[in-house]
N, C-alpha and C positions, 0 to 999 in steps of 0.2 A: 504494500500500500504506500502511497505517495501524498506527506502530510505536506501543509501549509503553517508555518507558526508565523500567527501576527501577532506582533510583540515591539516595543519600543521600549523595552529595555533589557538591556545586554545581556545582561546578569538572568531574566530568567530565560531567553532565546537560549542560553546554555545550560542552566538545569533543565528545560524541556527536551533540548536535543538529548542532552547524555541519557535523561528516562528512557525516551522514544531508541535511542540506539542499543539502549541495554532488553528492550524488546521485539528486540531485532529488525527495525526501521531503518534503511539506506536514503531511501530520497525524502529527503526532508531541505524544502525550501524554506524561505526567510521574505517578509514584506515587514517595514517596520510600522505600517497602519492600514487601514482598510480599504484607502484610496491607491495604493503601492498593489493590496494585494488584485483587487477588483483586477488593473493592471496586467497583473499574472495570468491571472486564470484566465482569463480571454485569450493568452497566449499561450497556455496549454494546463491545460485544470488537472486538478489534484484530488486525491481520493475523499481528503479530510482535512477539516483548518480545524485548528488549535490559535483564540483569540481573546486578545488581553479588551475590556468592557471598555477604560479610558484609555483613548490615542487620540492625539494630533496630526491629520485637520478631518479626519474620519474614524469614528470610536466602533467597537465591537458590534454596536446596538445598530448604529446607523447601518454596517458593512454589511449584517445579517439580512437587516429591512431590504436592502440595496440585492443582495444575494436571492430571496423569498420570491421577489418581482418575477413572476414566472416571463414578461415580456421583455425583461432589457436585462436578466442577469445571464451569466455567462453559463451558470448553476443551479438552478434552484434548489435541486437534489442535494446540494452539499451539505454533508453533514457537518455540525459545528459543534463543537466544544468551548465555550467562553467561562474566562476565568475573571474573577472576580476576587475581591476584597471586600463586596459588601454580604451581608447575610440575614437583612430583615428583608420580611415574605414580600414585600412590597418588588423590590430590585428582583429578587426570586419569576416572581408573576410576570414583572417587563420582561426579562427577558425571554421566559415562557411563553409570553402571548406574543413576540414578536417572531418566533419560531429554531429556536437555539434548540439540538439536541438534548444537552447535556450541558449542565453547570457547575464547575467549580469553583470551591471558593480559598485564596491564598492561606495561608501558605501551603503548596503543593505536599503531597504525599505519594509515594510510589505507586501504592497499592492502590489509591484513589484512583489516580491517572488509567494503571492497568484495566478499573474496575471499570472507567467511563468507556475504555477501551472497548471493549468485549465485550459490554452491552450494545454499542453502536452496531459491532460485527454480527456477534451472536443473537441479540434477540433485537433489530431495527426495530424500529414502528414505522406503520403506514403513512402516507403525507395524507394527508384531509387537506380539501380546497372548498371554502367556504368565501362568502361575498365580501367578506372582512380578516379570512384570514390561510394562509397557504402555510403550510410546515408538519413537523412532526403530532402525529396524532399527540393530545397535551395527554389524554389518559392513558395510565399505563397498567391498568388491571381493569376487569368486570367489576363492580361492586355490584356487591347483593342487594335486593330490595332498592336498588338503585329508581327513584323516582321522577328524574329529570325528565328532558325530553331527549328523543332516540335519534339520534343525527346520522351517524353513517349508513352506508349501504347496509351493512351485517347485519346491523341491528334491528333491523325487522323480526331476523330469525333469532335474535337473543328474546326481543321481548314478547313472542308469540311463545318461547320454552319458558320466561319466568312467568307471564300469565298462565298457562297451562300445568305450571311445576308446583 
């Protein structure tokens, strides 16, 4: 797989490579903001970006919104990893509703990295395209007695088994 790290500072572009190489990742490019990376990937896309929330003069949040635009991005499929420093549900939510994979929050951990890893590979979610919002399906289990309303395709046939169950 061929990673993306958008990153504008030095210091963690090198503990994310040394992770990613000790997981045995070769191509791993470098954009130091979102407007750098945009850039790139038009000139030949990558499997997965790994991206810091605050850069200058295009931050994580914008590059995603920018990437999601099924019409002008290079990608939309990309999956993304944004890393963070904040950790109230609020920053959680943006960057959820804007359609981030997966979120991390500083300071990094091995196992973290690996765990965001392998759920990208191993268990993806679906993209949902909806009139306000394109990305990774936000739910990531069935719930039980789940009373909302039934959006996707499948879920006709979820809630004709839990009316029936």
């Amino acid at each position: 797989m061929s990673v993306l790290i958008i990153e504008d500072n030095e210091n963690m572009c090198r503990i994310l490579t040394r992770l990613l190489k000790s997981f045995g990742f070769v191509d791993i490019r470098y954009a130091a903001h979102g407007q750098m990376a945009l850039g790139l990937l038009r000139e030949k896309g990558v499997d997965l970006a790994i991206l810091d929330w605050h850069m200058e003069p295009m931050d994580g949040i914008e590059f995603t919104h920018k990437i999601r635009s099924k019409k002008t991005s290079p990608d939309p499929y990309l999956p993304i990893i944004l890393l963070t420093a904040f950790t109230e549900m609020s920053k959680v939510k943006i960057a959820r509703d804007i359609g981030v994979n997966e979120i991390m929050t500083k300071p990094l951990s091995p196992e973290a990295l690996y765990a965001r890893l392998t759920s990208i590979v191993r268990q993806p979610r679906p993209y949902i395209e909806t009139e306000s919002f394109f990305g990774p399906d936000r739910r990531r289990k069935a719930q039980p007695g789940f009373r909302g309303p039934y959006l996707r395709r499948d879920d006709k046939k979820r809630k004709l088994a839990a009316l029936s169950g």
